[in-house]
C-alpha positions as CSV (number, residue, x, y, z in Angstrom):
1,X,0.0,0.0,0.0
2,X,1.3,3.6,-0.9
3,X,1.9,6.0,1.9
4,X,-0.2,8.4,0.8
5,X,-3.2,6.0,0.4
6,X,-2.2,5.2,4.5
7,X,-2.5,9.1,5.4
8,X,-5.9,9.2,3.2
9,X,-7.7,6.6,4.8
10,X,-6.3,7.7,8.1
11,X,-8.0,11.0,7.6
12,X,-11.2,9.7,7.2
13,X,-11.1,7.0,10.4
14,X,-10.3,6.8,13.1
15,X,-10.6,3.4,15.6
16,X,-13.6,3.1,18.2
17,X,-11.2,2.4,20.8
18,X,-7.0,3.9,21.3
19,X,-5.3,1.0,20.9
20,X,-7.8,-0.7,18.5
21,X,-7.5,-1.3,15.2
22,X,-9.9,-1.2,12.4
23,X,-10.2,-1.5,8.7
24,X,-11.5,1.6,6.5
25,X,-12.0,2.1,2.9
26,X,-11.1,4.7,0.7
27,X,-12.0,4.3,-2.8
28,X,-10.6,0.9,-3.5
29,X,-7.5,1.3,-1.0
30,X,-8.1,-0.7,2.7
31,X,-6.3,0.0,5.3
32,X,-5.9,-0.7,8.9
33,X,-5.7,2.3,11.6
34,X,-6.2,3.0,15.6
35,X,-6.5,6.4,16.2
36,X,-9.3,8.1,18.5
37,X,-13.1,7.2,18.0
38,X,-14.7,6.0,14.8
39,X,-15.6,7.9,11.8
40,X,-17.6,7.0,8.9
41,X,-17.6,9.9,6.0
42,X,-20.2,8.0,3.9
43,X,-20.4,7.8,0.1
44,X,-19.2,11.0,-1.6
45,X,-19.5,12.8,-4.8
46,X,-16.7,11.7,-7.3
47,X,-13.4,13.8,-7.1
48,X,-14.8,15.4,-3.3
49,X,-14.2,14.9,0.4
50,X,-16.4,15.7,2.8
51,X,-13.4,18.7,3.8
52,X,-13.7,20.1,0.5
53,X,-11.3,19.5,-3.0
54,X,-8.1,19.5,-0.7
55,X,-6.4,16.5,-0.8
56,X,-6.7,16.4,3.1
57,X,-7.7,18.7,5.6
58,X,-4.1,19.4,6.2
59,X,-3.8,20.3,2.7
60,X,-7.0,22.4,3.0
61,X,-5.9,24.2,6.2
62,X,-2.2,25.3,4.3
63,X,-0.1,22.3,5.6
64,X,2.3,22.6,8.4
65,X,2.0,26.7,8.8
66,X,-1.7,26.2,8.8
67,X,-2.4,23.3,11.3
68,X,0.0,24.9,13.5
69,X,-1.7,28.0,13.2
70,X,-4.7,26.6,14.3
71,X,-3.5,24.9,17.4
72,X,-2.2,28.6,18.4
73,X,-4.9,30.2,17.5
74,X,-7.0,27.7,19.5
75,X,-5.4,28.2,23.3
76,X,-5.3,32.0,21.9
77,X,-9.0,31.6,22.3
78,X,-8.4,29.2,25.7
79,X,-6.7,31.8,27.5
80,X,-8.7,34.4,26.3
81,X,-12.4,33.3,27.1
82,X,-12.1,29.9,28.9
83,X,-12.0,29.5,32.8
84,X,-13.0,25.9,32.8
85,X,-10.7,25.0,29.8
86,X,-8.4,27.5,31.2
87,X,-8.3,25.8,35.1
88,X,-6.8,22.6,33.0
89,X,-3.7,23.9,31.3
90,X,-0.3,24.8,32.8
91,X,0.4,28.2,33.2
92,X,3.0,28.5,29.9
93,X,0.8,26.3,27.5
94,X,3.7,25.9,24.8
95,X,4.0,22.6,25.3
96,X,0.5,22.0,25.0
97,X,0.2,24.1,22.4
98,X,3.3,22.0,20.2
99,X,1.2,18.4,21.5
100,X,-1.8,19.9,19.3
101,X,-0.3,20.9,16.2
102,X,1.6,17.3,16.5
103,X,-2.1,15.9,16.8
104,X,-3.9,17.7,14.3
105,X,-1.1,17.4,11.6
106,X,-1.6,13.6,11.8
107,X,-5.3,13.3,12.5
108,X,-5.4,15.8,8.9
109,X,-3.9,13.8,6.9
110,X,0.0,15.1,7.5
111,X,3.0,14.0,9.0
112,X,1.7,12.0,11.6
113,X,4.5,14.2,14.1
114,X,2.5,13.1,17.4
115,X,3.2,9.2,16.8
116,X,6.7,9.9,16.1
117,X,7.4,12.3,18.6
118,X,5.0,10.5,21.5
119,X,3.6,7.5,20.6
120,X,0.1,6.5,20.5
121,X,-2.1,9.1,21.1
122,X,-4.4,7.2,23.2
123,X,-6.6,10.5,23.7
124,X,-9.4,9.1,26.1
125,X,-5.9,8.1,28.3
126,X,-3.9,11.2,28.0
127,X,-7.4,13.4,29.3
128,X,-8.4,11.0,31.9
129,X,-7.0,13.2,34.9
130,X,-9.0,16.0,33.4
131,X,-12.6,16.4,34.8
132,X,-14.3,16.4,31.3
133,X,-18.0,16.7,31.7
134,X,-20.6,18.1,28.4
135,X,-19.8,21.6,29.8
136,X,-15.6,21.2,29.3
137,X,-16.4,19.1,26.3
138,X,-18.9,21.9,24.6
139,X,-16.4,24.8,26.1
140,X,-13.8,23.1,23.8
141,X,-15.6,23.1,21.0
142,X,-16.7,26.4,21.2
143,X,-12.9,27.5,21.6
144,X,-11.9,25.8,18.4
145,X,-14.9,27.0,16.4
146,X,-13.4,30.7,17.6
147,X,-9.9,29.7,16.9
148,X,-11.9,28.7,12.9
149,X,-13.4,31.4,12.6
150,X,-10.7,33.5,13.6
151,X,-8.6,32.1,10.8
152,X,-11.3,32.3,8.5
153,X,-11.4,28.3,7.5
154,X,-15.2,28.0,6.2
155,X,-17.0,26.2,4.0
156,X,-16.3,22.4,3.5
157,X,-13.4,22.4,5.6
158,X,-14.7,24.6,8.5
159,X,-18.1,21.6,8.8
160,X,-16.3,19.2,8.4
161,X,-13.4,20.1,11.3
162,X,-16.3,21.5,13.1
163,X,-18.1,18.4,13.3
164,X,-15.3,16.0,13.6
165,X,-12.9,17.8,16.1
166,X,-16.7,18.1,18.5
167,X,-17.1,14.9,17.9
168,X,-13.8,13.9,19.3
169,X,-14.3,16.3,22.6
170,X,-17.6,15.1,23.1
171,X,-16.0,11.5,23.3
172,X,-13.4,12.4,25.6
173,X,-16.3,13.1,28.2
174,X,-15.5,11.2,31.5
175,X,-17.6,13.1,33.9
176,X,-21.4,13.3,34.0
């Protein structure tokens, strides 16, 4: 299988379970993956994603300047408007900051910099010591809808990480 086929697929699923491995299809390419929590795009229209005519979200966000823009641009918005997101975070949030650009680059279809730099992401895991009820989990989406907008990513690609990247934080709910 080609590498880029790998990083397709990847893009578009992501395992029920960290740790867990499961088959997805992309066009006629199968591959296996273990990222996150499941994701099924659906049947699309010849030639389109459900991000838009990018190759990838990464490719849609700009690559590397753009994803890392938009993990800045994110805790921006944290540190600017969220007391219960903010109550979470060490006081310097660069590190934080570099562990979600190294996420988002792989979970958009780029380098997959996380894996190689840290291993697994194992996301339900790495948040367990955080109190993450619907309030935390909506409060992050809300922040990274800002930290969109604020970069004016719309269309397509704006739904489509909308709905995904919610879809993760609403997963990583461990409080009720």
């Amino acid at each position: 299988m080609r590498d880029e086929n790998l990083r397709s697929a990847w893009t578009v699923s992501v395992g029920k379970e960290a740790g867990t491995a499961h088959a997805s299809t992309v066009g006629e390419t199968t591959a296996l993956v273990s990222l996150g929590d499941w994701m099924d795009i659906g049947p699309r229209p010849e030639g389109r994603h459900p991000w838009g005519d990018a190759e990838s979200p990464y490719a849609g966000l700009g690559g590397d300047d753009g994803v890392k823009a938009l993990a800045w641009a994110f805790y921006d918005v944290v540190e600017e408007t969220s007391p219960v997101l903010t109550a979470m975070l060490p006081r310097d949030t660069q590190v934080s900051r570099e562990k979600l650009y190294e996420f988002l680059s792989g979970w958009a279809g780029g380098p997959p910099l996380y894996w190689e730099r840290r291993g697994h992401p194992a996301l339900r895991m790495r948040h367990a010591p955080f109190p993450i009820d619907r309030h935390a989990a909506e409060e992050w989406t809300r922040c990274m809808t800002e930290a969109l907008d604020r970069l004016g990513v719309g269309g397509d690609l704006g739904r489509f990480l909308r709905r995904e990247l919610g879809r993760t934080a609403d997963q990583l709910q461990n409080r009720h």
